[in-house]
C-alpha positions in Angstrom: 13.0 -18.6 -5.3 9.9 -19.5 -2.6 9.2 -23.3 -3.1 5.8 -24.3 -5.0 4.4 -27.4 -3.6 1.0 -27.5 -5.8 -1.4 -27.3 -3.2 -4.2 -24.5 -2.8 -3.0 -22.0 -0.7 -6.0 -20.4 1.6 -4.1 -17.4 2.6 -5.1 -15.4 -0.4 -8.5 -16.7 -0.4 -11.6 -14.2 0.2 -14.6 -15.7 2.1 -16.8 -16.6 -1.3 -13.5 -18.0 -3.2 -13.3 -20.6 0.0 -16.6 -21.3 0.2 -16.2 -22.4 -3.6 -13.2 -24.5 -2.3 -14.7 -26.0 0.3 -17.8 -27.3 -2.5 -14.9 -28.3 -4.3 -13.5 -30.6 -1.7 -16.9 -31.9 -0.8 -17.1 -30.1 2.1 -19.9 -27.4 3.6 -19.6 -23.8 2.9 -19.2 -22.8 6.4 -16.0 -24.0 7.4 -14.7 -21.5 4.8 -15.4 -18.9 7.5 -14.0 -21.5 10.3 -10.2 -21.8 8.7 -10.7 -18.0 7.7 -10.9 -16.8 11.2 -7.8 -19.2 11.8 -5.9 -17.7 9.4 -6.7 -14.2 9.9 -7.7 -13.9 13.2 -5.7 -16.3 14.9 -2.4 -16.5 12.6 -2.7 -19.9 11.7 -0.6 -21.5 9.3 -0.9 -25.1 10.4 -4.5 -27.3 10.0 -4.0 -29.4 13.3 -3.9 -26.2 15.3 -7.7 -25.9 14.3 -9.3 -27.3 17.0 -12.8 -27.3 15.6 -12.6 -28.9 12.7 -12.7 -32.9 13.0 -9.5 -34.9 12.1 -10.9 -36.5 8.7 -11.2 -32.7 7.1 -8.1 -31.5 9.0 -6.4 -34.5 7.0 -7.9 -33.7 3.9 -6.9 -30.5 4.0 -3.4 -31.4 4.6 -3.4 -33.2 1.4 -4.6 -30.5 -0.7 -3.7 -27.0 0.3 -1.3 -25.2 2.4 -1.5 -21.9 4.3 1.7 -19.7 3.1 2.7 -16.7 3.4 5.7 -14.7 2.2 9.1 -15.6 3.3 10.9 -13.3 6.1 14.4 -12.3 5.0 14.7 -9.7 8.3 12.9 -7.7 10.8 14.2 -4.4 11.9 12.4 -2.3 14.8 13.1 1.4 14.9 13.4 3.0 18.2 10.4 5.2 17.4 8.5 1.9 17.0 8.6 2.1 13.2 8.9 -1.8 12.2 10.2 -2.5 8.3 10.1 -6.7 7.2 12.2 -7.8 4.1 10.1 -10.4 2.3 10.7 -12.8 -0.6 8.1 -13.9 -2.5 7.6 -16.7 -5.5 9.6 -14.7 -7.8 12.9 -14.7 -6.1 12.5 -10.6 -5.6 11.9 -9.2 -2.3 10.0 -6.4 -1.3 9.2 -4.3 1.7 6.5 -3.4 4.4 6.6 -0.8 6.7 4.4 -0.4 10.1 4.3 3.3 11.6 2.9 3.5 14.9 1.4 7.3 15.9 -0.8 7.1 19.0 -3.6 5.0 18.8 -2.9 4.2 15.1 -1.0 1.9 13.2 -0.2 1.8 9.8 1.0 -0.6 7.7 2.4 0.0 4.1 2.2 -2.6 1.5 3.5 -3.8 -1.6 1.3 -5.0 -4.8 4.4 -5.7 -7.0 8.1 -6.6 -7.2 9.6 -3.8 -9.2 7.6 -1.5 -11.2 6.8 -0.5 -15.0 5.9 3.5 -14.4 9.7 4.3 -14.6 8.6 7.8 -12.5 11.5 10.0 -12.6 12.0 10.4 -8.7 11.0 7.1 -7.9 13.8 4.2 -7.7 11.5 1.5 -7.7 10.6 2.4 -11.0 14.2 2.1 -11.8 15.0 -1.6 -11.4 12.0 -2.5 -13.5 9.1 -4.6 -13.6 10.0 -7.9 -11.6 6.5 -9.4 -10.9 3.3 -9.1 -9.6 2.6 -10.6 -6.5 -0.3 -12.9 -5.9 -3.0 -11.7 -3.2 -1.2 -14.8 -0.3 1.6 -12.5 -0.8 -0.4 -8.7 -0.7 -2.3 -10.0 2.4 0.6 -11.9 3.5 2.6 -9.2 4.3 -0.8 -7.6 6.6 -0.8 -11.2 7.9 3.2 -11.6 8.9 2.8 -8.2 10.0 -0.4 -9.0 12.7 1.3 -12.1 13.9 4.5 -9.6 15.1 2.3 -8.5 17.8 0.7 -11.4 19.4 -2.7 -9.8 18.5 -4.6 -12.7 18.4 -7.3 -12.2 17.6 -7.0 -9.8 15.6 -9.9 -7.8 16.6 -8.9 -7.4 20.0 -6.3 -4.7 20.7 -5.3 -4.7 17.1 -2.0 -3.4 16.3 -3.0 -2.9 12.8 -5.6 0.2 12.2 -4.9 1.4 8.9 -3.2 -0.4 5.2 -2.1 1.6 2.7 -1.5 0.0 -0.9 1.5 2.4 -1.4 4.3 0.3 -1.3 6.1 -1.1 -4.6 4.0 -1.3 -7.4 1.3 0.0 -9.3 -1.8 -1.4 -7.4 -4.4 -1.0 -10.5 -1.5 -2.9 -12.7 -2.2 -5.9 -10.1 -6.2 -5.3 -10.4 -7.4 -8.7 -8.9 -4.9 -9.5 -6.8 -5.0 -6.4 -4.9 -8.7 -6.6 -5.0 -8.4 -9.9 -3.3 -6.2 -8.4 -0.6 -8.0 -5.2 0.2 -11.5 -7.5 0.6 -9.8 -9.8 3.2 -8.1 -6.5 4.8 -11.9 -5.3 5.1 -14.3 -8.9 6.0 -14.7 -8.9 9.8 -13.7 -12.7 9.3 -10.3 -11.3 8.1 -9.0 -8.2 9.8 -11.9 -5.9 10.2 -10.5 -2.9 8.5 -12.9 0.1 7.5 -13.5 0.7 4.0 -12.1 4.4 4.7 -8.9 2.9 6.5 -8.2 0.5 3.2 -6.4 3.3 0.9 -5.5 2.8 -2.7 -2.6 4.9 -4.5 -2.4 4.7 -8.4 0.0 6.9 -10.3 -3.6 7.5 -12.7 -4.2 4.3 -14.4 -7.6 5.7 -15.3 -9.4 3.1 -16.9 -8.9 0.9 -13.7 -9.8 3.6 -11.7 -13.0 3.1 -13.1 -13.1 -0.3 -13.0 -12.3 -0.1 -9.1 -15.1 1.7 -8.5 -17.7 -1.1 -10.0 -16.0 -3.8 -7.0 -15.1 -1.9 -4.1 -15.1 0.9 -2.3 -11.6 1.8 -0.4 -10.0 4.8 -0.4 -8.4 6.3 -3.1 -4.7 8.3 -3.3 -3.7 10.1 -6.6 0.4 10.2 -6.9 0.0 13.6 -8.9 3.5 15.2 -8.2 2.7 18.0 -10.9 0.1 20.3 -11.6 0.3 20.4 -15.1 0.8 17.9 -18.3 4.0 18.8 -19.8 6.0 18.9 -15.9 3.8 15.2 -15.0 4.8 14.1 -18.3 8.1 14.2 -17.2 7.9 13.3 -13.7 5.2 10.8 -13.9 5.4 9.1 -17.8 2.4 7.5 -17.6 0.5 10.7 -17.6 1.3 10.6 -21.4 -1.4 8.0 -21.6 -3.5 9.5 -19.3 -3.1 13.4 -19.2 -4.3 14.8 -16.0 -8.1 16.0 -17.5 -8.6 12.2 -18.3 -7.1 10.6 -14.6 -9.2 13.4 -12.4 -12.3 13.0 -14.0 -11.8 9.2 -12.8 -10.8 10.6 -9.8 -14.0 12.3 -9.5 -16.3 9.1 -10.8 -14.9 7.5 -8.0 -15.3 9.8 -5.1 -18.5 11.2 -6.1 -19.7 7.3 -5.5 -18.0 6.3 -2.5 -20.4 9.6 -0.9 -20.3 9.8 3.1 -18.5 12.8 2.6 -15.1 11.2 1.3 -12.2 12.7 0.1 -9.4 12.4 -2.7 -5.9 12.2 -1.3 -3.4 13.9 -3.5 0.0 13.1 -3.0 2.8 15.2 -4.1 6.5 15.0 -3.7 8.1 18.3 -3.7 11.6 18.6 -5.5 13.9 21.4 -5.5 13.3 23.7 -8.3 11.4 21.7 -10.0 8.1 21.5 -9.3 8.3 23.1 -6.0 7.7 27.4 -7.6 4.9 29.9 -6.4 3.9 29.2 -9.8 3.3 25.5 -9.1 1.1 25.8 -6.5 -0.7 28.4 -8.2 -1.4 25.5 -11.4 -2.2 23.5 -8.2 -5.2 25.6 -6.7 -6.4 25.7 -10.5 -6.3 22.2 -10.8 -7.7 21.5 -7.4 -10.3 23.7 -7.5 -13.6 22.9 -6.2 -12.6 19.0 -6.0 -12.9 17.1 -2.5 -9.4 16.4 -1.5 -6.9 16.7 1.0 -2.5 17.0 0.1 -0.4 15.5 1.2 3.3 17.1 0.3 6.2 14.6 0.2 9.4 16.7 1.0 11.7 14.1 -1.5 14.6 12.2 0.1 17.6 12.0 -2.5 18.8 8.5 -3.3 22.3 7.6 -5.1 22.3 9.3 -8.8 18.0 10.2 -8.5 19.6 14.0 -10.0 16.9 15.4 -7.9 16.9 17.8 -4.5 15.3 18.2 -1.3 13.4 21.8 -1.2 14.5 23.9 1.6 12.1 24.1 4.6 11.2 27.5 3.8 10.4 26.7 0.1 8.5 23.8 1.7 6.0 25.6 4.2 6.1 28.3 1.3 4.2 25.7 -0.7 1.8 24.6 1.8 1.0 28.1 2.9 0.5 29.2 -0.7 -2.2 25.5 -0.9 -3.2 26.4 2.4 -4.5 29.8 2.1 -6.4 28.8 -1.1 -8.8 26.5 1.4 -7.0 23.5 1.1 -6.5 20.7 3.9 -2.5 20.6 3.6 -0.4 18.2 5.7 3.9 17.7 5.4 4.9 14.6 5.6 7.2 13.1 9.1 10.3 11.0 8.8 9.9 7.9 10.7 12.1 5.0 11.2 15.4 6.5 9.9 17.9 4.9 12.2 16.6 1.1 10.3 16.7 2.5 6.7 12.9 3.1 7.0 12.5 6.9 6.4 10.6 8.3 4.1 12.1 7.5 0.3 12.1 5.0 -2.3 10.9 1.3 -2.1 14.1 -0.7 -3.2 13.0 -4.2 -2.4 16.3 -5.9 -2.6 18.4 -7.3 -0.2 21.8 -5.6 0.4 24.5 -5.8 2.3 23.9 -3.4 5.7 26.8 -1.5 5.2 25.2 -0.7 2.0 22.2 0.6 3.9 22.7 3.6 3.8 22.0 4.0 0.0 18.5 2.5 0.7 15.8 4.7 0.8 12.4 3.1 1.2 8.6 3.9 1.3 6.6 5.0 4.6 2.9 6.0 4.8 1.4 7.2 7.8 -1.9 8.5 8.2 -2.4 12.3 8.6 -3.4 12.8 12.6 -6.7 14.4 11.7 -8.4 11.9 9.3 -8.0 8.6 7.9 -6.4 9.6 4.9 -2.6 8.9 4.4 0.1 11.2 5.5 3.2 10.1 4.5 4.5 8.9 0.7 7.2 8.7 -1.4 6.4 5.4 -3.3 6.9 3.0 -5.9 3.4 4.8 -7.7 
């Protein structure tokens, strides 16, 4: 388990909750945007590094908080440039991030929980359980680790990082502030600069906090749908007996409909064999769809040890997005990336195994869709 040492860690701080800090500390509100830059910007994790702030507050700071950031188990680099870190955070767990590079993008998918509570059918995640949530040092921490990789400093300049995508284990909306935290630091210029419509959000349709979402920021938004009606989502997706699929796209459609600018819903949907992969799906699909702003994303499903589920064939799979396609949808396939470091498209495990073990892992990659800034690739703990 990560050491706690008492002190205030900055890492997880926005701008307004260090200006409060600084007050606290009897200090002016401005150098919260001085050690934010450091930390963001410039990677720092150590006070006397900051060269402009004098030695009495760099000492004071010393005594009272701490920048921290997850710990790095291991680092494995694809040879398509695909990059996947192994972190632990104060729980004991670990989880996972993935960066996937596709020409002048880059990606990187992160986690918002250890484990997760949805239990989706498909999803193995869901299948270890709820572990913890992780504090917002550890969501932007892994954006942070991630950054420093590349000797972008700062961060603004040839950044490495274009695009986040709040897909990896976890329920984001579960984790409502912390993630909210996170994504605000992802977007302030004196954190990483990210656009609002680079920032995506992917809830399995927790629709109360959908609404609650759209009263504090205004990322993007990914639904994890997976089945075009209630009884097939009921099984697939259990939390849709909560929130039937009426109830999580009329949220859906509060939140786009005031995010305007022309912005769109991603749906996400993970095809498996036989399953919910029929003419007849996609024909519940275009119904469902009909008339709302969104683009699809279709998740071919990558089997993992005892999941009882199948990849579709490739026919049944561009069956399915012809079928979307010639309806008038915006229909994209998702791309294996990373495969030869256990970072293809699959199921967030967020443990640490033995590597001759690896290849029982299956883990979660996003990458944006080449057209837009909307997510590509899924197959996640949501």
């Amino acid at each position: 388990m990560t050491e706690t040492t008492g002190k205030v860690n900055l890492l997880g701080l926005t701008q307004p909750q260090l200006e409060q800090f600084f007050e606290a500390i009897g200090e002016k509100r401005f150098r919260a945007g001085q050690v934010m830059k450091w930390i963001h910007h410039f990677g720092a994790e150590d006070f006397d590094a900051m060269t402009n702030l004098g030695k009495a507050l760099r000492e004071k700071l010393k005594a009272c908080a701490e920048i921290r950031g997850p710990e790095i188990v291991s680092q494995d680099i694809s040879s398509d440039g695909t990059r996947k870190w192994v972190v632990r955070v104060a729980s004991g767990s670990c989880v996972e991030t993935v960066y996937i590079p596709q020409g002048g993008r880059g990606t990187l998918c992160v986690s918002s929980q250890a484990g997760c509570s949805l239990d989706c059918s498909f999803c193995s995640t869901g299948k270890q359980g709820f572990n913890s949530d992780l504090t917002s040092a550890e969501i932007i921490g892994q954006v942070w680790i991630a950054n420093k990789s590349f000797g972008t400093v700062p961060a603004k300049i040839d950044r490495a990082i274009t695009n986040v995508v709040m897909m990896g284990m976890g329920e984001p909306l579960l984790n409502f502030d912390n993630v909210v935290a996170a994504m605000n630091i992802m977007m302030d210029d004196l954190g990483y600069g990210i656009s609002k419509r680079k920032v995506t959000l992917s809830t399995s349709g927790v629709a109360p906090m959908i609404d609650e979402l759209a009263k504090v920021i205004d990322v993007s938004l990914a639904l994890s749908l997976h089945a075009p009606n209630d009884e097939l989502r009921n099984q697939l997706v259990p939390i849709n007996r909560k929130y039937p699929l009426a109830v999580v796209l009329d949220a859906c459609k509060r939140y786009i409909a005031g995010l305007g600018e022309k912005r769109v819903l991603t749906v996400e949907y993970t095809l498996l064999k036989d399953v919910n992969d029929q003419p007849e799906h996609a024909a519940q699909m275009i119904a469902l769809l009909k008339n709302f702003p969104c683009k699809i994303n279709l998740i071919p499903f990558n089997p993992f040890p005892h999941s009882g589920y199948e990849r579709p064939s490739n026919n049944a799979i561009r069956r399915f997005q012809d079928l979307l396609h010639h309806a008038g949808h915006n229909v994209t396939v998702r791309t294996t990336r990373g495969e030869d470091i256990d970072a293809a498209c699959g199921q967030l495990v967020g443990q640490v195994m033995d590597r001759t073990r690896r290849s029982e892992r299956y883990i979660a990659v996003r990458q944006l869709d080449s057209e837009g800034d909307q997510p590509r690739s899924t197959a996640s703990g949501n």
